[in-house]
C-alpha positions as CSV (number, residue, x, y, z in Angstrom):
1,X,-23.2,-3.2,-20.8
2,X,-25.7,-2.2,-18.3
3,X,-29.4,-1.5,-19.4
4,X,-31.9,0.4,-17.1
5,X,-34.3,-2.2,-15.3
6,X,-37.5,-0.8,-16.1
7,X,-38.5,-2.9,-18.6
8,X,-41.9,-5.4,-18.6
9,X,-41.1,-8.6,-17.0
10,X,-39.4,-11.4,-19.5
11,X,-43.0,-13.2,-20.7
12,X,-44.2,-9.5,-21.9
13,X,-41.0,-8.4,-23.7
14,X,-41.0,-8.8,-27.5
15,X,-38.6,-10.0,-29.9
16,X,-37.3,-6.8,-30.2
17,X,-36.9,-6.5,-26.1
18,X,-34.9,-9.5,-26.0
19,X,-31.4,-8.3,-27.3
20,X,-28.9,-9.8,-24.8
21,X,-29.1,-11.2,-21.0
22,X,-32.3,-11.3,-19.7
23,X,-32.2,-9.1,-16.4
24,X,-33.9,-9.3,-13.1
25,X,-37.2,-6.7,-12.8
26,X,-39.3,-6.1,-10.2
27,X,-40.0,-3.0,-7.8
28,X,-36.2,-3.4,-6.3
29,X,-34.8,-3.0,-9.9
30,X,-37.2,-0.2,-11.4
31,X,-35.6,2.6,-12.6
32,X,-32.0,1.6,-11.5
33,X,-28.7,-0.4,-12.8
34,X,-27.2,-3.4,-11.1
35,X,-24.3,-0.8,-10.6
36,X,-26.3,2.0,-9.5
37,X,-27.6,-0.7,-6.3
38,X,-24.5,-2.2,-5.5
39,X,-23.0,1.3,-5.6
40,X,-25.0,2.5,-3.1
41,X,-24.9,-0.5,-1.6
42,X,-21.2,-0.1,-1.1
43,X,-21.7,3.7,-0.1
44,X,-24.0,2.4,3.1
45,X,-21.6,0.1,4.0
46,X,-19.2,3.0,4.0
47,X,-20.8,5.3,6.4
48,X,-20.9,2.2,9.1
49,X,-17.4,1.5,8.8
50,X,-15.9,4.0,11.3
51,X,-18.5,3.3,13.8
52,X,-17.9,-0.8,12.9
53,X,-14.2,0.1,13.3
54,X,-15.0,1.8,16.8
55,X,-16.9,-0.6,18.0
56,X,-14.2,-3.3,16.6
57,X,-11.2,-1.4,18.9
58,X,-13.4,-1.2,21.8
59,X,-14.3,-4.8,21.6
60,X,-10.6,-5.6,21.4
61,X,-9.6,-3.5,24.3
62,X,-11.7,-4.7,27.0
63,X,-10.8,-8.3,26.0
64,X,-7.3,-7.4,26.4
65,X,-7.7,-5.7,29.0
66,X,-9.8,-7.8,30.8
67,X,-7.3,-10.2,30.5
68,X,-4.4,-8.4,31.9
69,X,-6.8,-7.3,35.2
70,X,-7.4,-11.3,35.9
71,X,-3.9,-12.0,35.6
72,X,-4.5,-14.1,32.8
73,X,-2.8,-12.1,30.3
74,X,-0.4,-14.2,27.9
75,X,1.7,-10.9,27.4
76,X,2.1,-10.0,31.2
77,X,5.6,-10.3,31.1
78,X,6.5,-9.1,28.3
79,X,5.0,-5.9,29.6
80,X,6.5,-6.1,33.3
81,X,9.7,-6.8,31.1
82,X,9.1,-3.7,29.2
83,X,8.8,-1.1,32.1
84,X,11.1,-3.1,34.8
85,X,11.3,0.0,36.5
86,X,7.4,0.0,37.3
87,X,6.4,-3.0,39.9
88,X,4.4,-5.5,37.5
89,X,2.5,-6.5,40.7
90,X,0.0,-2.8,39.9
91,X,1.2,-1.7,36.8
92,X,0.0,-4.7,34.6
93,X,-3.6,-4.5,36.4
94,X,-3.1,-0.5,35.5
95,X,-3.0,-1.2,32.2
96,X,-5.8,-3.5,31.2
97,X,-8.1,-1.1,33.8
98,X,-7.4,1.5,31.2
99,X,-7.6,-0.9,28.4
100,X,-11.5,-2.1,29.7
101,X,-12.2,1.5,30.5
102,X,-11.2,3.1,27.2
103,X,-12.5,-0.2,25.1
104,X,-15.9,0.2,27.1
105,X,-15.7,3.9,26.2
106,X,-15.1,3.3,22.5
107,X,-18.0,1.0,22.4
108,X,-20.3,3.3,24.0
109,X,-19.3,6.3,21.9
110,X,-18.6,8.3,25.0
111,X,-15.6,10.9,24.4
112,X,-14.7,8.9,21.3
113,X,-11.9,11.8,20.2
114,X,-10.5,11.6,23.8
115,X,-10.5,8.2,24.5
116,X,-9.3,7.2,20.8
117,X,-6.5,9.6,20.8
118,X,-5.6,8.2,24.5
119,X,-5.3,4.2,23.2
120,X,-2.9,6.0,20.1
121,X,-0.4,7.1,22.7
122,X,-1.2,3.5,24.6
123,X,-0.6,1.9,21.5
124,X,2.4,3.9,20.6
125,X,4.0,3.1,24.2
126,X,3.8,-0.5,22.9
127,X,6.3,-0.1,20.6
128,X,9.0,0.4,23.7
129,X,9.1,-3.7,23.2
130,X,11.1,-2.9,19.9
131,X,13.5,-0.7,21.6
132,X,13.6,-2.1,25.3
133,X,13.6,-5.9,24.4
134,X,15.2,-6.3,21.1
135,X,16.4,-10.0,21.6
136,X,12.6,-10.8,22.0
137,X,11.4,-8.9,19.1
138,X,14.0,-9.7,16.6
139,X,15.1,-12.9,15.3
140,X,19.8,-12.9,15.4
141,X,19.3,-9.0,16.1
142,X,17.9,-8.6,13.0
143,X,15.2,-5.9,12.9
144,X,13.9,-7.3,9.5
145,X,13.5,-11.0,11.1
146,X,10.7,-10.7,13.7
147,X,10.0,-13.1,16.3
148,X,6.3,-13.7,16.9
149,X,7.1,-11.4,19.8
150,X,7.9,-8.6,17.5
151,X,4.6,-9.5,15.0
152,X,2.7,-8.9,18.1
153,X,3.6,-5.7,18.3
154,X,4.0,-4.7,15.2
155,X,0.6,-5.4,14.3
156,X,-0.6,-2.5,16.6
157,X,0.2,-0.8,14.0
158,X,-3.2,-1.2,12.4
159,X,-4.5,-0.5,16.0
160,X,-3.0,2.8,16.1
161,X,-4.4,3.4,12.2
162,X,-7.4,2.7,13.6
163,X,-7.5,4.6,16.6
164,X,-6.2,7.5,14.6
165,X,-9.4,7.1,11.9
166,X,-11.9,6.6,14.5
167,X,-10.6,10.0,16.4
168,X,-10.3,11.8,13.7
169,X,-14.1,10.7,12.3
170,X,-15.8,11.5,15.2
171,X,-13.4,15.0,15.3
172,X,-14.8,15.9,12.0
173,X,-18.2,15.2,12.5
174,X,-18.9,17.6,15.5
């Protein structure tokens, strides 16, 4: 049961006032509910998420990517693997200058629809690692039994979700 906090403070209240928990008053509480202030708590919260999320993907592409332009990349193989037909030698380095470049892009907020719709299709090139290199994704060929090869890339997955919310926030609000 939630009772407006506009009440005097507990030493002032009467008898009468003092039906049920004693609440919090005070200019923060005056004139609204618990609920009312965590709702709109909640609701500011809200607003930053996209731009949280943005900032979030950016930060994890130009670690990645950084990574893959020092050569330092734990996954380098498994990309040269993925593309044998491309020498590893500039393609690898390729990648994680897009990867900085688009990460650094996201964070900034500079072409955010572009950019973000650009590291979906990345993302979605990825998946290749499902189709090229089964054995490494899959546990006994079994596409239900992944290998912490195919967990890795299965969890771009929420990448791509969240390259697809961020491009189509920042779509909608020009």
């Amino acid at each position: 049961m939630s009772r407006e906090l506009t009440g005097p403070p507990e030493a002032d209240r009467t008898e009468a006032d003092r039906t049920g928990p004693a609440e919090p008053s005070g200019a923060a509480w005056s004139g609204t509910t618990f609920t009312e202030s965590a709702s709109r708590a909640v609701e500011g919260l809200l607003d930053r998420a996209v731009p949280l999320l943005r900032v979030a993907l950016g930060v994890v592409f130009v670690w990645f990517g950084a990574l893959k332009v020092t050569g330092t990349s734990p996954v380098r193989e498994l990309v040269a693997a993925t593309v044998p037909f491309l020498p590893a030698s500039w393609f690898v380095p390729a990648v994680g200058v897009f990867e900085v470049l688009a990460g650094m892009a996201l964070i900034v907020a500079v072409g955010v629809p572009l950019v973000a719709a650009l590291t979906a299709l990345h993302l979605l090139g990825t998946f290749l690692v499902l189709v090229v290199q089964p054995a490494v994704a899959f546990r006994h060929g079994n596409p239900l039994l992944l290998s912490t090869t195919g967990e890795f890339v299965l969890k771009n997955l929420v990448l791509l979700a969240a390259a697809l919310v961020v491009a189509g926030h920042h779509r909608r609000r020009r």
